[in-house]
Backbone as CSV, one residue per row, in Angstrom:
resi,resn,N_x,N_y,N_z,CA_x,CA_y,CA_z,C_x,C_y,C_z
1,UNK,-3.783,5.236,-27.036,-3.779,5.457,-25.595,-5.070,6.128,-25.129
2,UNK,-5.506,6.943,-25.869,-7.049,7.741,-25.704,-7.535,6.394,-25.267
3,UNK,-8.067,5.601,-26.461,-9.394,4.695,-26.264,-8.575,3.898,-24.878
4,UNK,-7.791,3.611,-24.690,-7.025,2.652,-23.346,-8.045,3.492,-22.352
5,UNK,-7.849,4.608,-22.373,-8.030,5.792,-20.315,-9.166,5.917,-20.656
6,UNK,-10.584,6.038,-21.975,-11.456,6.370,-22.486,-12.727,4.979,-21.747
7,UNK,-11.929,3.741,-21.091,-12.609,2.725,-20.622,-12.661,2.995,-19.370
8,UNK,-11.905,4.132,-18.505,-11.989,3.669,-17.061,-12.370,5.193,-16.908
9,UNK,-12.271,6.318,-17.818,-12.136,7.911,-17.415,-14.217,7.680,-17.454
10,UNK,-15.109,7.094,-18.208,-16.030,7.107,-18.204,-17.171,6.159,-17.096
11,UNK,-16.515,5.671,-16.722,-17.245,4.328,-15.293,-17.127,5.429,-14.218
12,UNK,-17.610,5.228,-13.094,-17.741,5.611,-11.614,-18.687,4.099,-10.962
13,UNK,-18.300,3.378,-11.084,-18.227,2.446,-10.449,-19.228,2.427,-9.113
14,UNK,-20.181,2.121,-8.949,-20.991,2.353,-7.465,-20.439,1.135,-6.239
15,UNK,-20.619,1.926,-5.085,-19.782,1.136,-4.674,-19.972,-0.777,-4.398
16,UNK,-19.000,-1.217,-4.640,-19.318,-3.010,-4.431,-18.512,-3.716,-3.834
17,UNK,-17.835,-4.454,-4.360,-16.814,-5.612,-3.420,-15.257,-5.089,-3.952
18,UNK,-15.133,-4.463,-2.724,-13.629,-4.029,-3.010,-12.095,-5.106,-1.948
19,UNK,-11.461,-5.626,-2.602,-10.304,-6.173,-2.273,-9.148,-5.655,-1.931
20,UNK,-8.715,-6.304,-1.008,-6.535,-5.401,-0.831,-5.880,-6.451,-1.015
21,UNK,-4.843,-5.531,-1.504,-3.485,-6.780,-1.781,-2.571,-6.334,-0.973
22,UNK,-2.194,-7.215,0.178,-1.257,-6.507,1.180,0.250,-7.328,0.729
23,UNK,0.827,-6.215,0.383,2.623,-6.807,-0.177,3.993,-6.748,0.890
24,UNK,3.759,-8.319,1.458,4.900,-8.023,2.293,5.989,-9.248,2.037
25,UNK,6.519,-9.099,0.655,7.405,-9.855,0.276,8.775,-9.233,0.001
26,UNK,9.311,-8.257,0.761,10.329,-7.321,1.083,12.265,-8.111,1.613
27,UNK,12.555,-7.303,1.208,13.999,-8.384,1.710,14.497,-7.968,3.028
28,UNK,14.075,-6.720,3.584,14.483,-5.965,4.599,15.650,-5.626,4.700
29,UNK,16.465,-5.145,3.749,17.520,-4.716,3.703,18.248,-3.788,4.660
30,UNK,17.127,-2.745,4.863,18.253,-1.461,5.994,17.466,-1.965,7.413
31,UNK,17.075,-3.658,8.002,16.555,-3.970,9.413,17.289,-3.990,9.827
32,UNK,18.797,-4.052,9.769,19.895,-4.767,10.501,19.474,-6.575,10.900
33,UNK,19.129,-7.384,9.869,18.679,-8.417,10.007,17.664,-8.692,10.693
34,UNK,16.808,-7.820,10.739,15.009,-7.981,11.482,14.505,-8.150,10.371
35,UNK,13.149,-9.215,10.516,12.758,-9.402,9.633,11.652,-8.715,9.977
36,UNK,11.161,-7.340,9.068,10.434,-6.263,9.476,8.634,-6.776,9.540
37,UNK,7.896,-7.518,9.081,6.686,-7.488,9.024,6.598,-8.714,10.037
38,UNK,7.275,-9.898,10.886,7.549,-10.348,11.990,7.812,-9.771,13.114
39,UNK,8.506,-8.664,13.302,9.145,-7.923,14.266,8.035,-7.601,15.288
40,UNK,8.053,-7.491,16.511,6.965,-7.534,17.594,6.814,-6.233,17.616
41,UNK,5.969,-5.453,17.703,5.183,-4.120,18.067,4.484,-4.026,18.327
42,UNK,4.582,-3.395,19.835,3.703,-3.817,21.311,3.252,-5.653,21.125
43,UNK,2.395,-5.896,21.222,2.109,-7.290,21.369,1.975,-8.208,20.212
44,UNK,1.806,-7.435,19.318,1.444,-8.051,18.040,2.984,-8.057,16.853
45,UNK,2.720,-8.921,16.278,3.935,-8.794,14.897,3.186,-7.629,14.199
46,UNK,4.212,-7.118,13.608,3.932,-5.626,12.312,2.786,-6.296,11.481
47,UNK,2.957,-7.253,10.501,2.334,-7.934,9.869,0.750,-7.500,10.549
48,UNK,0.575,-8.308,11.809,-0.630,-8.689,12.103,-1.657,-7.425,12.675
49,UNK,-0.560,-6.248,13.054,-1.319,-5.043,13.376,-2.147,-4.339,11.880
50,UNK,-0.687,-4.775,10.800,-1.484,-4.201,9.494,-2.917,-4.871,8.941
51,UNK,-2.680,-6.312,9.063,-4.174,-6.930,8.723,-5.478,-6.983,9.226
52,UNK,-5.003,-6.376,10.902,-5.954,-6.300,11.889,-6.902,-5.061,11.120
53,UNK,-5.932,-3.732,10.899,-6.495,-2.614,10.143,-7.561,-2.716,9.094
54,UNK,-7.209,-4.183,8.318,-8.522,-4.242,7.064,-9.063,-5.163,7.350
55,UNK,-9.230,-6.080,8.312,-9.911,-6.872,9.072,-11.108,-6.335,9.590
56,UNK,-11.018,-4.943,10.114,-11.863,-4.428,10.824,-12.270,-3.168,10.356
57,UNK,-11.815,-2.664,9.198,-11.992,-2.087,7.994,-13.735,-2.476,7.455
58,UNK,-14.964,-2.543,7.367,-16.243,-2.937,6.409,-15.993,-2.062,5.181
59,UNK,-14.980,-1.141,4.660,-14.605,-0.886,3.236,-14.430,-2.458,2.657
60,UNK,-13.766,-3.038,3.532,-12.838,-4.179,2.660,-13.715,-5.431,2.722
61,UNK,-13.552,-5.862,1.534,-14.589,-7.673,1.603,-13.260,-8.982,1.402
62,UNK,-12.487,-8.728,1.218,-11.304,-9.794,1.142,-9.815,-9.227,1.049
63,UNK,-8.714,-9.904,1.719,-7.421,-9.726,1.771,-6.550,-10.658,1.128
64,UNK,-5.576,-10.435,0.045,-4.843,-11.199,-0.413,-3.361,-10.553,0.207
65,UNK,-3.050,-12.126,0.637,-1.524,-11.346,1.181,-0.244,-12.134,0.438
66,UNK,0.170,-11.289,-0.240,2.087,-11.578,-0.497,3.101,-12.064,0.041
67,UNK,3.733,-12.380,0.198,4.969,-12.667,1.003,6.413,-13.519,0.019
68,UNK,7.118,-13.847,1.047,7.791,-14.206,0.327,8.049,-15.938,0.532
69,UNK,8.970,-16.387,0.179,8.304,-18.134,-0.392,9.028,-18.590,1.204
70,UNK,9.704,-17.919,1.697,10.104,-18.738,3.367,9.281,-18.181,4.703
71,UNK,8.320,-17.384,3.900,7.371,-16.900,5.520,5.685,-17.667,4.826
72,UNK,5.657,-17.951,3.782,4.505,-18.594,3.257,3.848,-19.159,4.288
73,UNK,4.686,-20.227,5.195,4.291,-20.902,5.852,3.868,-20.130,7.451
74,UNK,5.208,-19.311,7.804,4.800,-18.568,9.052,3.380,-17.187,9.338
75,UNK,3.168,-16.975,8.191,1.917,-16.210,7.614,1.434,-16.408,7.556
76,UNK,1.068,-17.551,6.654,-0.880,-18.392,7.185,-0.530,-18.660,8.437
77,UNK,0.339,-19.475,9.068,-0.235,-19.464,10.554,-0.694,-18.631,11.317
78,UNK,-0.174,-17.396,11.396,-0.391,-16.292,11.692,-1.846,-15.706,11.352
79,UNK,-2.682,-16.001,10.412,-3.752,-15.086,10.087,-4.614,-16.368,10.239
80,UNK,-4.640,-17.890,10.616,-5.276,-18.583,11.254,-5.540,-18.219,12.895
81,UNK,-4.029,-18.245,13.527,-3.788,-17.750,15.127,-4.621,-16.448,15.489
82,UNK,-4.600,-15.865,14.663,-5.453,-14.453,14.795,-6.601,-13.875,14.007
83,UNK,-7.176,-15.497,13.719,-8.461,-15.449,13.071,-8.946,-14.517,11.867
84,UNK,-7.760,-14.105,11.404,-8.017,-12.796,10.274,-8.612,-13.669,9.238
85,UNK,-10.059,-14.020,9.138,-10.944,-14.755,8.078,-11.099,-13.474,7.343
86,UNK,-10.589,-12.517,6.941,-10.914,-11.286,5.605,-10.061,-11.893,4.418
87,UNK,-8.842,-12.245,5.067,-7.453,-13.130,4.008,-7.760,-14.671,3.945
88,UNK,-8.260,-14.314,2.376,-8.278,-15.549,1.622,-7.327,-15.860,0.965
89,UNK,-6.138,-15.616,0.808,-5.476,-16.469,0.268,-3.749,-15.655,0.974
90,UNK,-2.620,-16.636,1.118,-1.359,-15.899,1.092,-0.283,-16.484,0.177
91,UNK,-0.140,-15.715,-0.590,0.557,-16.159,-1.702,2.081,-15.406,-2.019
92,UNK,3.374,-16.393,-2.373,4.608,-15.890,-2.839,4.633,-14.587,-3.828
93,UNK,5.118,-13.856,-3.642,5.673,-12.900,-4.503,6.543,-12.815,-5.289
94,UNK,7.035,-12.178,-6.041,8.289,-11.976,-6.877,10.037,-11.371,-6.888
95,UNK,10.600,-11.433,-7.019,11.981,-10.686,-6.638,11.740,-8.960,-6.803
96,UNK,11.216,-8.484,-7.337,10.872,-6.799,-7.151,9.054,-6.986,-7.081
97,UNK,9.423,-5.886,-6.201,7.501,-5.273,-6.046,6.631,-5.182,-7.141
98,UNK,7.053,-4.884,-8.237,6.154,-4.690,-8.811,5.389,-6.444,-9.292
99,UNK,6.371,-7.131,-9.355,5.953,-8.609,-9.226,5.404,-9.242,-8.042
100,UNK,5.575,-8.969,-7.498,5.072,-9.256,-6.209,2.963,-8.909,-6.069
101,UNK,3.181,-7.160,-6.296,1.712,-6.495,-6.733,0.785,-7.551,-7.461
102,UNK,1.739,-7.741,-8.780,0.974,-8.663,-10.100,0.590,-10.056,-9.829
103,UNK,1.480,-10.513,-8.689,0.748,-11.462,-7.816,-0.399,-11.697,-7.266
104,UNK,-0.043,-10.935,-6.758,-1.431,-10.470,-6.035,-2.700,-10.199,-6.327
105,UNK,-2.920,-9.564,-7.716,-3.926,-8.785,-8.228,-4.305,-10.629,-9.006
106,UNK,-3.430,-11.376,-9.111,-3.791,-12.694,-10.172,-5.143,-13.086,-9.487
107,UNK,-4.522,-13.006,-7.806,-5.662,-14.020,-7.043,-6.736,-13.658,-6.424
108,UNK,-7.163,-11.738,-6.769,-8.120,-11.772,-5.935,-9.397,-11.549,-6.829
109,UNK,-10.187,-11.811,-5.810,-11.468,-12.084,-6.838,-12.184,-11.496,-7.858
110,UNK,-12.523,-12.260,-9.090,-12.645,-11.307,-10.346,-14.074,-10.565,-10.113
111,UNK,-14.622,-10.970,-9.076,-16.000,-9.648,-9.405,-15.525,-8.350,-8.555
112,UNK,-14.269,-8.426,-8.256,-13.592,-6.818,-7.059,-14.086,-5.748,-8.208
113,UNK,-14.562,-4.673,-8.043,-14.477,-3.449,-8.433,-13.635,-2.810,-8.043
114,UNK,-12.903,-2.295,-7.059,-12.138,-1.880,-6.332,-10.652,-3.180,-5.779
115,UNK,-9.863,-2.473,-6.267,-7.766,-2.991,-5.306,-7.629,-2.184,-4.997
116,UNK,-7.375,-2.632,-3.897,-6.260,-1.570,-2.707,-5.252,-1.925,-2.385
117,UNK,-3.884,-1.572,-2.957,-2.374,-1.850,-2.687,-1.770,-1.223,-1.257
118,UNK,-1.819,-2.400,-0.693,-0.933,-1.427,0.955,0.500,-2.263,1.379
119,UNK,1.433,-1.627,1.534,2.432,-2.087,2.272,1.919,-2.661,3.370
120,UNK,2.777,-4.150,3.501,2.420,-5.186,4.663,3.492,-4.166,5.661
121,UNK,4.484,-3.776,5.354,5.141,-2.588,6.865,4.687,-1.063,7.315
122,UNK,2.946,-1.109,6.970,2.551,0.174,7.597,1.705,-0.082,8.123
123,UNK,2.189,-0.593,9.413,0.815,-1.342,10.151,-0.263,-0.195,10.973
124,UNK,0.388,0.978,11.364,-0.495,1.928,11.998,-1.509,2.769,10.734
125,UNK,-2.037,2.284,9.889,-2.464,3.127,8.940,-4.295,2.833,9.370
126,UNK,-4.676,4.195,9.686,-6.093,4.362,10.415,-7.256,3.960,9.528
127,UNK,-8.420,3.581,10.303,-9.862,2.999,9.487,-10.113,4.919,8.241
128,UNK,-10.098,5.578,9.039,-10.066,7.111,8.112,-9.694,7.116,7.245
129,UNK,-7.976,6.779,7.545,-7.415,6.949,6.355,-7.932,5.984,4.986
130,UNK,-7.846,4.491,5.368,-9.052,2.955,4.802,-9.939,3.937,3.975
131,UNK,-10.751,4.219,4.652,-11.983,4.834,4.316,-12.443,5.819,3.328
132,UNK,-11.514,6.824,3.427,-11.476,7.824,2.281,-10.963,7.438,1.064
133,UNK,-10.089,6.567,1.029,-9.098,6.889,0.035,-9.872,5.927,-0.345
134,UNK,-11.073,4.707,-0.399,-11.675,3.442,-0.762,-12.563,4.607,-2.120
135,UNK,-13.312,5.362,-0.630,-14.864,6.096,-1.304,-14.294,7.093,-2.360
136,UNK,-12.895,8.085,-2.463,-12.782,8.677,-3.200,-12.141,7.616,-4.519
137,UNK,-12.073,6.264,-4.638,-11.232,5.571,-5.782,-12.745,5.085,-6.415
138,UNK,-13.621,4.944,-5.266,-15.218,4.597,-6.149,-15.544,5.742,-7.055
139,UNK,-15.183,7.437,-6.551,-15.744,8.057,-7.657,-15.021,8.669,-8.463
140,UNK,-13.274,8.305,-8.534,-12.182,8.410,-9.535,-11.704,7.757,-10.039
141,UNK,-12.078,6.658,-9.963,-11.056,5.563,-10.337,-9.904,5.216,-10.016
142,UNK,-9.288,6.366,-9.383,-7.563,6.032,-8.794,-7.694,7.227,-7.287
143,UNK,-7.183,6.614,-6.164,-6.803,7.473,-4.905,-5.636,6.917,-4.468
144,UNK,-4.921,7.914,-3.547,-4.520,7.274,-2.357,-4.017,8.947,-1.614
145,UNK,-3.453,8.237,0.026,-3.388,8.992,0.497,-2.190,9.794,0.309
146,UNK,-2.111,10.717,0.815,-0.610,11.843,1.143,-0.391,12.526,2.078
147,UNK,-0.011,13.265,2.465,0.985,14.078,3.661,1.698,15.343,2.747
148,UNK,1.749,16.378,3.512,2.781,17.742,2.581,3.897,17.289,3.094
149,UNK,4.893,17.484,2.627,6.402,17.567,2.351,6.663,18.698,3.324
150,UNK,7.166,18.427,5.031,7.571,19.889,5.253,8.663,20.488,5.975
151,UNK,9.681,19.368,5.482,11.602,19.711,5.348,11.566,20.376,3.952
152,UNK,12.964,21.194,4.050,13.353,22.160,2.843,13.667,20.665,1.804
153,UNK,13.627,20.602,0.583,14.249,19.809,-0.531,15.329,20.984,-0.988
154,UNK,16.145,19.354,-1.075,17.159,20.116,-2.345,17.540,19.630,-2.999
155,UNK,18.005,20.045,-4.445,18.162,19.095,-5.482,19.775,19.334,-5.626
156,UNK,20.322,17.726,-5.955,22.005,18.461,-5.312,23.003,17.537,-6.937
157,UNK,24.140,17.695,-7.119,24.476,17.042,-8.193,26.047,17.364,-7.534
158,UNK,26.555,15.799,-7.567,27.527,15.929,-7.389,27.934,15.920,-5.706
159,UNK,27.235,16.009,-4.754,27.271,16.328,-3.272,27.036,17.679,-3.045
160,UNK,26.451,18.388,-4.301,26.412,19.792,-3.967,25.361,20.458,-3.971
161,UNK,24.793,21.307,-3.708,23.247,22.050,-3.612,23.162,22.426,-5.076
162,UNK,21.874,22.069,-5.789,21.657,23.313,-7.182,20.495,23.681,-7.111
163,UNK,19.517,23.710,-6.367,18.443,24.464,-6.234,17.531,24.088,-4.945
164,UNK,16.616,24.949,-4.519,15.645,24.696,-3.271,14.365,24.388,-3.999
165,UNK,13.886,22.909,-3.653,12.544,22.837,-4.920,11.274,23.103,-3.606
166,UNK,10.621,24.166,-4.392,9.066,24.780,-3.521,8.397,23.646,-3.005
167,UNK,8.283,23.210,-2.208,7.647,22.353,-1.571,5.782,21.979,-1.717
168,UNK,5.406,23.449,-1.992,4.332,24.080,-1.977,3.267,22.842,-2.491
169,UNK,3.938,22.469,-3.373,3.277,21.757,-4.366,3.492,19.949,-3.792
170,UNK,4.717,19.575,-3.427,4.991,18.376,-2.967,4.374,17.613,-1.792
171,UNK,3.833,16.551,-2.247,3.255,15.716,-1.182,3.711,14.017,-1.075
172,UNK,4.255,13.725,0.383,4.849,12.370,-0.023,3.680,11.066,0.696
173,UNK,3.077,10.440,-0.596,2.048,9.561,-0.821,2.276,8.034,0.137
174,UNK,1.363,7.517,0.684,1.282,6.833,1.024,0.647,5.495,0.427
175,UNK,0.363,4.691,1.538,-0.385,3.288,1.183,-1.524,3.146,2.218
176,UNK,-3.203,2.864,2.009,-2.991,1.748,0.420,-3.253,3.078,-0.636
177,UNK,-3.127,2.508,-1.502,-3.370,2.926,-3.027,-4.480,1.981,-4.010
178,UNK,-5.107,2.923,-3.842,-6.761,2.094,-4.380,-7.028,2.911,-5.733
179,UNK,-7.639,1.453,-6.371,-7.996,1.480,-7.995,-9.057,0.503,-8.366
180,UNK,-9.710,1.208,-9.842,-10.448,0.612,-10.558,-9.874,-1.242,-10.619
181,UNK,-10.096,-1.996,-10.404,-9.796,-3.488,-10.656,-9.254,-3.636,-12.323
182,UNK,-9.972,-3.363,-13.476,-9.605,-3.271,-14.395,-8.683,-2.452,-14.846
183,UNK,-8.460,-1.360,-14.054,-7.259,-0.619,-14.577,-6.061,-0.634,-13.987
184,UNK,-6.043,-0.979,-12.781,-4.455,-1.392,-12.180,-4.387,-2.396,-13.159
185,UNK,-5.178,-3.781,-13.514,-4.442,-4.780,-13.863,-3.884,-4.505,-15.031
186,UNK,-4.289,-3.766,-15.992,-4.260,-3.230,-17.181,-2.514,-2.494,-17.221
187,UNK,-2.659,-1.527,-16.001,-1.726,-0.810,-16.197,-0.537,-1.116,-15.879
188,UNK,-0.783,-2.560,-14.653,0.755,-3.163,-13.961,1.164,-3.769,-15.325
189,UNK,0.191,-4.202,-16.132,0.839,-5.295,-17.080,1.458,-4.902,-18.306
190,UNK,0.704,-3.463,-18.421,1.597,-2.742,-19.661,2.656,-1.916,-18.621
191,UNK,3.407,-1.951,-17.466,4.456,-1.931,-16.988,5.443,-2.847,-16.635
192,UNK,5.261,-4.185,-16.921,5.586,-5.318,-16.715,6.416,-5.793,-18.089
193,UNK,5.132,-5.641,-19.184,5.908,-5.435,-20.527,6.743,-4.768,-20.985
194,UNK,7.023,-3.248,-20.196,7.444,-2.542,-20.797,8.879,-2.321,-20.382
195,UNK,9.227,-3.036,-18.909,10.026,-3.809,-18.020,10.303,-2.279,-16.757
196,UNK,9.292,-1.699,-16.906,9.337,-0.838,-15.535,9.436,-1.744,-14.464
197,UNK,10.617,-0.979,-13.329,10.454,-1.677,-12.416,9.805,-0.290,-11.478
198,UNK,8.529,-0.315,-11.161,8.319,0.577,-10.116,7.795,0.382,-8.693
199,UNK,8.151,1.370,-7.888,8.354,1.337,-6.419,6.776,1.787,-5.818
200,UNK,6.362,2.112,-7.087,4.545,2.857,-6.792,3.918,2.324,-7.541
201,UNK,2.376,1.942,-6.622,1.563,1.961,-7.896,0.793,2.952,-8.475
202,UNK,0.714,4.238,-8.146,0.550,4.912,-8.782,0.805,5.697,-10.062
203,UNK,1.950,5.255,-9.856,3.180,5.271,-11.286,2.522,4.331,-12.122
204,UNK,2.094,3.188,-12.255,1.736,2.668,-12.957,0.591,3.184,-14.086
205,UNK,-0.539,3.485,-13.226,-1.234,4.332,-13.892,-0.693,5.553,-14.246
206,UNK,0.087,6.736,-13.785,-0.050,7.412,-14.220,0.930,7.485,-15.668
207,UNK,1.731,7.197,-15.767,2.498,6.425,-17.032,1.094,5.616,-18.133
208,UNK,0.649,5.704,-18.104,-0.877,5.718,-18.727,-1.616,6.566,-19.189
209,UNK,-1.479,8.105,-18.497,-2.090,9.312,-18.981,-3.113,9.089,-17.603
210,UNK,-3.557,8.303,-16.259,-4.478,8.488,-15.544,-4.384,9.335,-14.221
211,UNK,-4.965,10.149,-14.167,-4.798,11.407,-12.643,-5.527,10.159,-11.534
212,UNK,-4.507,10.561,-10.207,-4.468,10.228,-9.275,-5.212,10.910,-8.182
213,UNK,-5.985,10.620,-7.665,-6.971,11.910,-6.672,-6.297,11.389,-5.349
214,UNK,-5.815,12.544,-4.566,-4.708,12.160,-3.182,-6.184,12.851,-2.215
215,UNK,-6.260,12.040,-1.427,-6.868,12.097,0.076,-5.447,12.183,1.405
216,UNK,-6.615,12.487,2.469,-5.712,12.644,3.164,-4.993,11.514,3.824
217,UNK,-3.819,11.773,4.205,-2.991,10.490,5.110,-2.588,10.940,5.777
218,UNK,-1.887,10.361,7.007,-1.866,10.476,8.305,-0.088,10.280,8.440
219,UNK,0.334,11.139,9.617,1.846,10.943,10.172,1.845,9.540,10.619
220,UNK,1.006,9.139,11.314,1.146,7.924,11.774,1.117,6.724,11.132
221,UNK,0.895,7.019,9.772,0.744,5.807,9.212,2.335,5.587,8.020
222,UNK,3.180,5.290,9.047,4.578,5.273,8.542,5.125,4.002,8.100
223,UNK,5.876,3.902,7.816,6.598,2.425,6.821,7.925,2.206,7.766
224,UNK,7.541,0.782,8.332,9.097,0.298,9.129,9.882,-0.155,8.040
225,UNK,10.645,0.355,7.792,12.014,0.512,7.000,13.589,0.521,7.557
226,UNK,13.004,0.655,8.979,14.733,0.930,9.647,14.340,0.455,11.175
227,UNK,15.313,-0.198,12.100,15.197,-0.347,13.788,13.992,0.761,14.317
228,UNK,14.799,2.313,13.994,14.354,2.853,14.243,12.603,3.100,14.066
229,UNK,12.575,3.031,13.329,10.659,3.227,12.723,10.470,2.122,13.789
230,UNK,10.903,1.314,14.497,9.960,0.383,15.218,9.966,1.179,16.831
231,UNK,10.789,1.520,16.771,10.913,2.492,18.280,9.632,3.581,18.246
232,UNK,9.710,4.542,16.830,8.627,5.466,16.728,7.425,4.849,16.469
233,UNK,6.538,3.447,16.139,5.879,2.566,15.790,5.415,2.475,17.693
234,UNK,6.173,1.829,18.091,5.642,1.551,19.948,5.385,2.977,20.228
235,UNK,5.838,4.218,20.202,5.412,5.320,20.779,4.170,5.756,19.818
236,UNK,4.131,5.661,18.658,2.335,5.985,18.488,1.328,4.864,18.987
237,UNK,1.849,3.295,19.272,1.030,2.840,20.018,0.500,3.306,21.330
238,UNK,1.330,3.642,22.132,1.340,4.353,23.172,0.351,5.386,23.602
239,UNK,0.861,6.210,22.623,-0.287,7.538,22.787,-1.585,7.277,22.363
240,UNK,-1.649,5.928,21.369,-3.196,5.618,21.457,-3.845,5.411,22.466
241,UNK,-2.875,4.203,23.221,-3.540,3.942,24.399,-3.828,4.771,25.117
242,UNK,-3.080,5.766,25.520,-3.437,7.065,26.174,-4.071,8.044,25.766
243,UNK,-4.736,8.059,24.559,-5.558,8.692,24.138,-4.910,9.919,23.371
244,UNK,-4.171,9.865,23.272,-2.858,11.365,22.847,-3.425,11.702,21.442
C-alpha cells in the first residue's frame, strides 16, 4: 500500500487540463415522483443550472455527464438547447453511484490531470467554490469542499441518546470533489473490487491511506434531495438576483 500512495503523495501536478464528471443518474427516491435534475428552478431545469456552473467555470476544459439510460436522450438535448459545448459526452450510469462515477471517469479524456466529481443535483454551487477546491487538488492531489456542522449531533442506539459528539471537529463535505486523474481511477477500482458501495468519493481514496485537503464550501451550494430543497433552491436564486 506504501508504494500504491508513494505514486501520487510525490507529483504536484502543475496545473493542465482538468475534467468533471457530473453524476446525475439518481433514482430520486424522497422527490415525491419529481424527477430532481429535470425539475424547473427559476427558468432553467436543476440539471442545466449545474452545467451552466462549469460551463462558465475556465478551471474546467471538458464535462462528462452521467445519467441514467431513460434521460440519455432528454440530456443531450438539453446541453445542445443550451449550447453547453464544455460536455463532450453524456453517458448511462450504473445502478449505485459508485458505478455510475466509474462511468464516467472511463470517458473522459486520458491527458485530464485533474477529475472533478459533482452531483448533477447541486446546481447552485459557486465559480469560488469551482475554483478553490480545482487549485488546492493541483497542489494535493485530493480536495473538496466543506461547511462546519452547526446542529448538536447525537449518537443514539436504539431511539435513544448515548452521547453528544463535539462538533468542533465535524465538517459536512460537499461536491465537486477533485482529484489526481490517476488516483481516483486507481482508487474507485480497488473499491469496485473490493465491492464497496460508497456514497463519497472521497472515501474512496481515503480507504487507500490518502488525506483529503477540505476548502471552503458554501450554504448555498445544497443537494435537491427533497420538494423542499427546491423551494429553498428558488429563494437563493432570488437573493442573487437581488443581490442579497
Amino acid at each position: 500500500m506504501a508504494g500504491f500512495l508513494s505514486l501520487f503523495q510525490k507529483k504536484k501536478t502543475p496545473p493542465g487540463l482538468c475534467s468533471a464528471v457530473i453524476v446525475a443518474a439518481g433514482s430520486a427516491r424522497r422527490m415525491e415522483g419529481i424527477d430532481k435534475i429535470l425539475a424547473p428552478l427559476g427558468e432553467l431545469p436543476v440539471l442545466v443550472h449545474t452545467l451552466y456552473a462549469f460551463q462558465d467555470c475556465p478551471a474546467f476544459d471538458e464535462v462528462v455527464v452521467v445519467t441514467r439510460e431513460d434521460l440519455l436522450v432528454e440530456v443531450s438535448r438539453l446541453c445542445k438547447e443550451y449550447r453547453l459545448d464544455k460536455v463532450t459526452k453524456v453517458v448511462v450510469g450504473g445502478a449505485e453511484r459508485i458505478h455510475s462515477v466509474r462511468a464516467g471517469l472511463q470517458e473522459v479524456n486520458p491527458e485530464a490531470g485533474l477529475i472533478a466529481i459533482h452531483d448533477g443535483a447541486r446546481p447552485l454551487v459557486t465559480r469560488e467554490v469551482l475554483e478553490e477546491a480545482v487549485a488546492r487538488a493541483w497542489t494535493t492531489g485530493a480536495a473538496a469542499p466543506a461547511i462546519p456542522v452547526t446542529d448538536t449531533i447525537k449518537r443514539e442506539e436504539n431511539g435513544q441518546t448515548v452521547e453528544t459528539v463535539d462538533r468542533s471537529q465535524l465538517r459536512a463535505v460537499q461536491t465537486p470533489q477533485v482529484f489526481e486523474a490517476g488516483l481516483i481511477r486507481a482508487a474507485l477500482e480497488k473499491a469496485v473490487q473490493d465491492g464497496e458501495n460508497l456514497t463519497d468519493d472521497c472515501a474512496a481514496v481515503e480507504r487507500i491511506g490518502m488525506k483529503v485537503s477540505l476548502t471552503a464550501g458554501s450554504r448555498e451550494n445544497i443537494k435537491i434531495t427533497t420538494p423542499f430543497d427546491l423551494l429553498l433552491g428558488e429563494a437563493i436564486l432570488e437573493s442573487r438576483v437581488r443581490g442579497v
